[in-house]
C-alpha positions in Angstrom: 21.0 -4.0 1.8 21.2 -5.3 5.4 22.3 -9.0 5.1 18.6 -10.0 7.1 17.2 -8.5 4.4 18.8 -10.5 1.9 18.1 -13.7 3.5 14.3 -12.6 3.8 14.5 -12.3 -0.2 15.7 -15.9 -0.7 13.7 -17.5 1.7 11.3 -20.4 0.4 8.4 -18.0 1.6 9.6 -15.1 -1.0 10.7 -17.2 -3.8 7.1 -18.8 -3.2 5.8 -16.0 -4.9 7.3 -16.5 -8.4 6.0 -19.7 -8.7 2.8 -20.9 -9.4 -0.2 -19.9 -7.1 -2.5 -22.9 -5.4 -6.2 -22.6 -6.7 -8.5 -21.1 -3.5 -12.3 -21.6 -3.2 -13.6 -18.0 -3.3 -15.1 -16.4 -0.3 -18.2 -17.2 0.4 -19.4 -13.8 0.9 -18.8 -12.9 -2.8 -20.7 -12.6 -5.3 -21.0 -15.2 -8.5 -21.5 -14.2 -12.3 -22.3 -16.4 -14.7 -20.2 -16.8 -18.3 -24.0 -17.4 -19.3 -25.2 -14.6 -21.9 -21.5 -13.0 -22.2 -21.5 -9.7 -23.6 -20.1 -9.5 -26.7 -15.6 -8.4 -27.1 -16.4 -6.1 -29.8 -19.2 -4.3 -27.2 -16.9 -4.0 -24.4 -13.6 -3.2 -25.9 -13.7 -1.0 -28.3 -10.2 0.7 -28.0 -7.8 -2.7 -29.1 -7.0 -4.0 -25.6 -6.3 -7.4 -24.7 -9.5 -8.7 -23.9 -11.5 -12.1 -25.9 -14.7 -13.9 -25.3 -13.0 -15.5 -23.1 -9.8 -13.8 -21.2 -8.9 -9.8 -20.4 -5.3 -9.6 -19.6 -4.2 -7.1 -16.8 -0.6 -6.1 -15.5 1.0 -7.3 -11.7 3.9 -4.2 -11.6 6.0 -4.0 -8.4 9.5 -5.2 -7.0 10.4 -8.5 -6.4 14.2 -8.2 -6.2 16.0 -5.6 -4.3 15.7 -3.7 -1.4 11.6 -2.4 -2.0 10.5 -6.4 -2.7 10.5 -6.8 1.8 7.7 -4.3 1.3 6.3 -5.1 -2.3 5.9 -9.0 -2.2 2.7 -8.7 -0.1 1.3 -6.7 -2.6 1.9 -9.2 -5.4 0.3 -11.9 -3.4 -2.8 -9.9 -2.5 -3.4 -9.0 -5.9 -3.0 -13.0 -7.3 -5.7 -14.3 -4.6 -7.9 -11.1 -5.3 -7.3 -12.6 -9.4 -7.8 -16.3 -8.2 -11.2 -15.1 -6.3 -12.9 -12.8 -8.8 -12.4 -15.9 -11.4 -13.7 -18.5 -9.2 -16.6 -16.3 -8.9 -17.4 -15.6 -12.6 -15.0 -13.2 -14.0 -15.2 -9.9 -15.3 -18.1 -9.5 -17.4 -17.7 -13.4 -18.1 -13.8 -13.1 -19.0 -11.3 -14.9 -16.7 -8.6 -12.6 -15.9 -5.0 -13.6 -17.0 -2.6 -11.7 -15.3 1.4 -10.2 -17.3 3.8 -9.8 -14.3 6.9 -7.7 -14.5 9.2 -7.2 -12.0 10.2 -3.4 -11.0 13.6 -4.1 -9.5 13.4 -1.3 -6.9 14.6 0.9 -9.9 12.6 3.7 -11.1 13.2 3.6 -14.6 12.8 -0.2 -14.7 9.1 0.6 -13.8 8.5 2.9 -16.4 9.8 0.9 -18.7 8.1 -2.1 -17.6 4.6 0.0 -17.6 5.3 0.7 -21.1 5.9 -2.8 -22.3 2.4 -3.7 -20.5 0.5 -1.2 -21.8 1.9 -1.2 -25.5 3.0 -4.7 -25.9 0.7 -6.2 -23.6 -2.3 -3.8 -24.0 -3.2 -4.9 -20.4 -7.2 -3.4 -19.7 -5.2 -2.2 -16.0 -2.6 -2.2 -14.3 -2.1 -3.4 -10.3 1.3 -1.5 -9.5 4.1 0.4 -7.7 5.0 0.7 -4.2 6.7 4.3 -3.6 6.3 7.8 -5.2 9.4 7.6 -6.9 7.7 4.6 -8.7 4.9 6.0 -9.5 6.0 9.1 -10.4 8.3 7.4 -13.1 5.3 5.5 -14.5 2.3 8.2 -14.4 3.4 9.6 -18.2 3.8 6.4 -19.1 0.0 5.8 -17.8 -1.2 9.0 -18.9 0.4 9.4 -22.8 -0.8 5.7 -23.6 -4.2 6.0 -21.5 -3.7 3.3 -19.0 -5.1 2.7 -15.7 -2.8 2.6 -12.5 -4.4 0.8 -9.5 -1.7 1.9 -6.7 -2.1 0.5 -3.2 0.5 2.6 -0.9 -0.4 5.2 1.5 1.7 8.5 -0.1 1.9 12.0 0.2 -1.3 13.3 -1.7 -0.4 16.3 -4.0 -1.7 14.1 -7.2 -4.9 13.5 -9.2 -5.1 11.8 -12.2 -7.8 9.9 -14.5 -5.4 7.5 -15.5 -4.9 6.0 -11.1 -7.1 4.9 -8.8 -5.1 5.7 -5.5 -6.4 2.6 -3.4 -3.9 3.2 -0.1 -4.2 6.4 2.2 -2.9 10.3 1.3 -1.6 13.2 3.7 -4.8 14.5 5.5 -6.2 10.8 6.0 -2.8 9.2 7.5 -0.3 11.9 8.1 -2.3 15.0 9.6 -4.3 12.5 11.4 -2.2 10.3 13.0 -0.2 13.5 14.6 -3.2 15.2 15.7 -3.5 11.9 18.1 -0.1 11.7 19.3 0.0 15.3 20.2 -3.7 14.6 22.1 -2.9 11.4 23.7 0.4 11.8 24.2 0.9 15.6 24.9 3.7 15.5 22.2 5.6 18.4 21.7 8.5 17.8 19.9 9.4 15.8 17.0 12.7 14.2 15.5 11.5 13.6 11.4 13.3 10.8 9.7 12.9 9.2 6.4 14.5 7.7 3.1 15.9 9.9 0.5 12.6 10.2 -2.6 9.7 11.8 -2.9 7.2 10.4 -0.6 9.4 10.4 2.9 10.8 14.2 1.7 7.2 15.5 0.8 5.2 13.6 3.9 8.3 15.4 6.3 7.3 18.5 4.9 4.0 18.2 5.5 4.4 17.0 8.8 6.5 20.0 9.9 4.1 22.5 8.6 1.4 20.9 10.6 3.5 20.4 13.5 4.6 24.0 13.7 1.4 25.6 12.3 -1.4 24.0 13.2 -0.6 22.1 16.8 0.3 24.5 19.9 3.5 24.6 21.2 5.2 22.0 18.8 8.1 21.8 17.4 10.5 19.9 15.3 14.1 19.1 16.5 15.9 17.1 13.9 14.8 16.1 10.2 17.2 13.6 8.4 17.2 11.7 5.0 18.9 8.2 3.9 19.9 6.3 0.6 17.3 3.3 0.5 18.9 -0.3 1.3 20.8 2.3 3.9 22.0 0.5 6.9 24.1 2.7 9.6 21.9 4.2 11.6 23.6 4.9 14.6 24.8 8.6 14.4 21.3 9.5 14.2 19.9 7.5 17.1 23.0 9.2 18.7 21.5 12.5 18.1 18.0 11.6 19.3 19.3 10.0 22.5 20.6 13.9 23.2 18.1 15.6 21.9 15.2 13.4 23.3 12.5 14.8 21.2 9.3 13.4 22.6 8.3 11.6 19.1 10.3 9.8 16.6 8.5 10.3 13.6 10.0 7.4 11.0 8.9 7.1 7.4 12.0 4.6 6.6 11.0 2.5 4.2 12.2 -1.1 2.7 15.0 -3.4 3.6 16.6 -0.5 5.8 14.0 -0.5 8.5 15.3 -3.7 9.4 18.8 -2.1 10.6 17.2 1.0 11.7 15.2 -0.8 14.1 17.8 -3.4 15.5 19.9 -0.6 15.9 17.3 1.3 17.6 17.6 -1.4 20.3 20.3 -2.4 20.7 21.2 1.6 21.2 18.8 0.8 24.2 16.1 3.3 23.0 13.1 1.3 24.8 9.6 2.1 22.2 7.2 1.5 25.6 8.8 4.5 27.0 9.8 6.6 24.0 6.9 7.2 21.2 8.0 6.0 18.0 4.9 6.6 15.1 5.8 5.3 12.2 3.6 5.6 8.8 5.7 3.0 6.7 5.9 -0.1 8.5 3.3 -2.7 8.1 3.2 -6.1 9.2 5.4 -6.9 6.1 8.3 -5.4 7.6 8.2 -6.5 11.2 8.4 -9.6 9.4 12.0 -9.0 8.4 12.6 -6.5 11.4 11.5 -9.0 14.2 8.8 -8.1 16.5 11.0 -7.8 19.1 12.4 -5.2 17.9 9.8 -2.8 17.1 7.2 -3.9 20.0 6.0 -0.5 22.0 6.5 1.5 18.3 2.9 3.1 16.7 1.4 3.0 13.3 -0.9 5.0 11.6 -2.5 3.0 9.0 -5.6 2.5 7.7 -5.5 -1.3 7.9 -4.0 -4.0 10.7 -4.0 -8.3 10.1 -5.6 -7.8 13.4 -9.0 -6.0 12.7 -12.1 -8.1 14.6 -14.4 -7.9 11.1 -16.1 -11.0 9.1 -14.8 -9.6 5.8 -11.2 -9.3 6.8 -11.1 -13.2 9.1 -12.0 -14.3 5.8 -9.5 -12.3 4.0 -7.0 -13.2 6.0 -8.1 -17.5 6.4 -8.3 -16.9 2.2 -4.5 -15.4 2.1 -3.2 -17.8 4.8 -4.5 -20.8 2.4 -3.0 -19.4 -0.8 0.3 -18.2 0.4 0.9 -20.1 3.8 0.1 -19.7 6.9 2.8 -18.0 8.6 2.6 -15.3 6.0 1.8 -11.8 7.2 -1.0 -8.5 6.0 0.2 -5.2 6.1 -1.4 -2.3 4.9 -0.4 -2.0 1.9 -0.9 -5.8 1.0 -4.6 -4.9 1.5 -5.0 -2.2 -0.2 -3.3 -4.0 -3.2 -6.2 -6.6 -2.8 -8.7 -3.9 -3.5 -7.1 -3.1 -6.9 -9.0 -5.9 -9.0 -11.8 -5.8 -6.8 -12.4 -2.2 -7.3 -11.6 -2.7 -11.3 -13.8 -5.8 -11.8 -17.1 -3.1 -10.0 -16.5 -0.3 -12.1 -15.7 -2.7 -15.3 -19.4 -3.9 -14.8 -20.7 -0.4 -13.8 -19.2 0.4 -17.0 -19.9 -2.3 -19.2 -16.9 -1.7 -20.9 -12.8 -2.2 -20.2 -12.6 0.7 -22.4 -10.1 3.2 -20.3 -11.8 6.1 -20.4 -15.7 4.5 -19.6 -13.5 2.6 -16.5 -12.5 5.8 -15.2 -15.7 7.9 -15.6 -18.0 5.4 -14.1 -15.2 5.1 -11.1 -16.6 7.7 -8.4 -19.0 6.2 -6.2 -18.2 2.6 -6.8 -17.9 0.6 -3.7 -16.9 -2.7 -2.5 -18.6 -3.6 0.8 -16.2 -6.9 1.1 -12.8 -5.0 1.5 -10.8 -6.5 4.9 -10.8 -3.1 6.0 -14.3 -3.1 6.4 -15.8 -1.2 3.2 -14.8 1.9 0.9 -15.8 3.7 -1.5 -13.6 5.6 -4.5 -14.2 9.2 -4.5 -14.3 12.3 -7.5 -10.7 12.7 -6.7 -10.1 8.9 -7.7 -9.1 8.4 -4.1 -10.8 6.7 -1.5 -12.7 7.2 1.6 -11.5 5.2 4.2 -11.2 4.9 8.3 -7.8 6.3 10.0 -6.2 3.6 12.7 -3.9 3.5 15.1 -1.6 0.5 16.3 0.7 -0.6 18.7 2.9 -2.9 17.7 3.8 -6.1 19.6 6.8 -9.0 20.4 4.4 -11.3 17.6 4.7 -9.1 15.0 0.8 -7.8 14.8 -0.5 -4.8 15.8 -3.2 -3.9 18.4 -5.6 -1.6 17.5 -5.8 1.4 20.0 -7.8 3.9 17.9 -9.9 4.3 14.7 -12.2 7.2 13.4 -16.0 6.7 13.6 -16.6 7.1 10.2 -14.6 7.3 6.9 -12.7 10.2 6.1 -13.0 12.2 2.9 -9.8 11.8 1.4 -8.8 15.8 0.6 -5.5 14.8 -2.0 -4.7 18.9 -2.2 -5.1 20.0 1.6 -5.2 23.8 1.5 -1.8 25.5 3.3 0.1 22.3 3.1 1.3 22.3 -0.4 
């Protein structure tokens, strides 16, 4: 871990979040239940989870220590003011949600273990977790043998459907597919230099990439692919290789504290992003934070979500986060995506009228939640969502500027015929 990074982590903004959180006045735009005419614990919860006339208990799982907590903190503090907002406003089903949080530790097994503890010795109704595949992939038995339900917030490589997750970010077709179908259009991109860290998502989102690149856009190649350890920090022989090779996109899916070096390096190499396209698919506002926005200005991002979208749900999203967690803090993608976990849970809970896991998932197609920042989704059959694909420009301030966005949402398509 890049010694940035580790100051980042100990700042008063990060330790912040381990503390206690400020009460915030809930939106005005949402909605208010009354603890009036509560339904009755032995209706609603019928399978022994932790749920009274009063209280349901959920889990917060992601990494607050080590090199994935740069990316991951966000995340946590989306899900506490979606927590704080839902009780101001009533609850779920009249209960006040308490919330069990357990620290990841950027360490795969650490998350399975700590989604075992919440779902056996916590019996939380859901859990709001994980930031990469790797992550997720550790937890999903865990989730699956004990019947749990996973609310995970990162855009990832698709290739996965289960009952027990509700896949609130972005997968392949919806981010990766389309945001190089736009750089090959708008840029007349023909050739592509793939890097990204060493797990899952990066290796499987490459792959993807490549086949599209060479199969389904004309006259496109791919001139390097490379891998890196995460909390890697010497990038140079690679930016050495790109400055010969010159490929006419750098396509980065570095993720965590190393995009900090990689992009400092990147610079200071005197690889100039206004002239050479960089698209990135894993850095949000949460990393420029610790990468400077100097350092990255020029670079693009395909995301679904920018701080910077013109909407009334996401101004009051972000005027609600700023109060809660300061107001110098930053929104990436992922942190907002995160916020739709408990949103999405306490709608389908009430669709339901039940926390029992099974009821939850069933009644989850078609529920939607018109107040997201992004503007509004909807969760599909596949337990994904549908959702709009963006493109931004970052700049010297550490926002993005939105350049493009789809007209309408896009299906999300998790098993994308000829890319698996």
């Amino acid at each position: 871990m890049s010694d940035e990074t580790k100051t980042g982590l100990n700042s008063p903004l990060r330790r912040k979040l381990l503390m206690g959180m400020a009460a915030i006045p809930a939106l005005t735009m949402l909605p208010r239940t009354s603890f009036a005419d509560v339904p009755a614990t032995s209706a609603v919860n019928t399978t022994g989870l932790a749920v009274t006339d009063t209280e349901v208990t959920v889990g917060i799982l992601h990494s607050v220590t080590g090199t994935m907590a740069i990316s991951e903190t966000g995340s946590v503090q989306a899900e506490k003011l979606a927590i704080e907002q839902i009780n101001a406003a009533g609850g779920v089903l009249g209960r006040k949600i308490k919330f069990v949080q357990e620290d990841g530790a950027s360490d795969w097994p650490t998350f399975a273990e700590k989604a075992k503890k919440l779902l056996v010795n916590d019996k939380c109704a859901a859990v709001m977790g994980c930031w990469t595949s790797a992550s997720r992939k550790a937890v999903l038995p865990v989730f699956e043998q004990y019947n749990g339900m996973l609310y995970y917030p990162t855009f990832y490589e698709g290739l996965e459907q289960s009952k027990n997750v509700i896949y609130t970010g972005q997968e392949a077709t919806q981010q990766i597919i389309a945001g190089l179908d736009w750089v090959n259009k708008t840029k007349n991109a023909k050739s592509f230099y793939l890097l990204g860290s060493d797990y899952i998502w990066p290796r499987t989102s490459n792959k993807i990439a490549r086949k599209h690149i060479e199969n389904h856009l004309t006259g496109c190649k791919v001139v390097g692919e490379e891998y890196f350890p995460l909390g890697h920090t010497q990038f140079n022989s690679v930016i050495n290789k790109i400055k010969l090779t010159k490929p006419d996109v750098i396509y980065a899916i570095i993720v965590g504290g190393s995009n900090v070096a990689f992009y400092k390096q990147l610079k200071a190499a005197g690889i100039d992003l206004s002239k050479q396209t960089l698209l990135t698919i894993s850095v949000t506002e949460d990393e420029i934070d610790g990468i400077g926005g100097e350092n990255i200005a020029g670079a693009y991002a395909c995301m679904k979500y920018f701080q910077s979208l013109d909407n009334p749900n996401n101004k009051a999203f972000v005027e609600a986060f700023h109060k809660m967690w300061g107001p110098k803090t930053v929104i990436g993608d992922v942190t907002q995506a995160a916020y739709l976990g408990p949103w999405l849970w306490k709608l389908t809970v009430e669709k339901a009228g039940s926390f029992d896991i099974d009821k939850v998932a069933a009644a989850s197609p078609g529920v939607e939640f018109k107040g997201a920042p992004e503007g509004y989704v909807r969760i599909h059959e596949n337990h994904h969502l549908w959702s709009k694909t963006r493109v931004g420009r970052a700049k010297a301030d550490g926002q993005y500027e939105l350049i493009y966005e789809t007209a309408d949402l896009v299906e999300p398509d998790p098993f994308p015929k000829g890319y698996q």
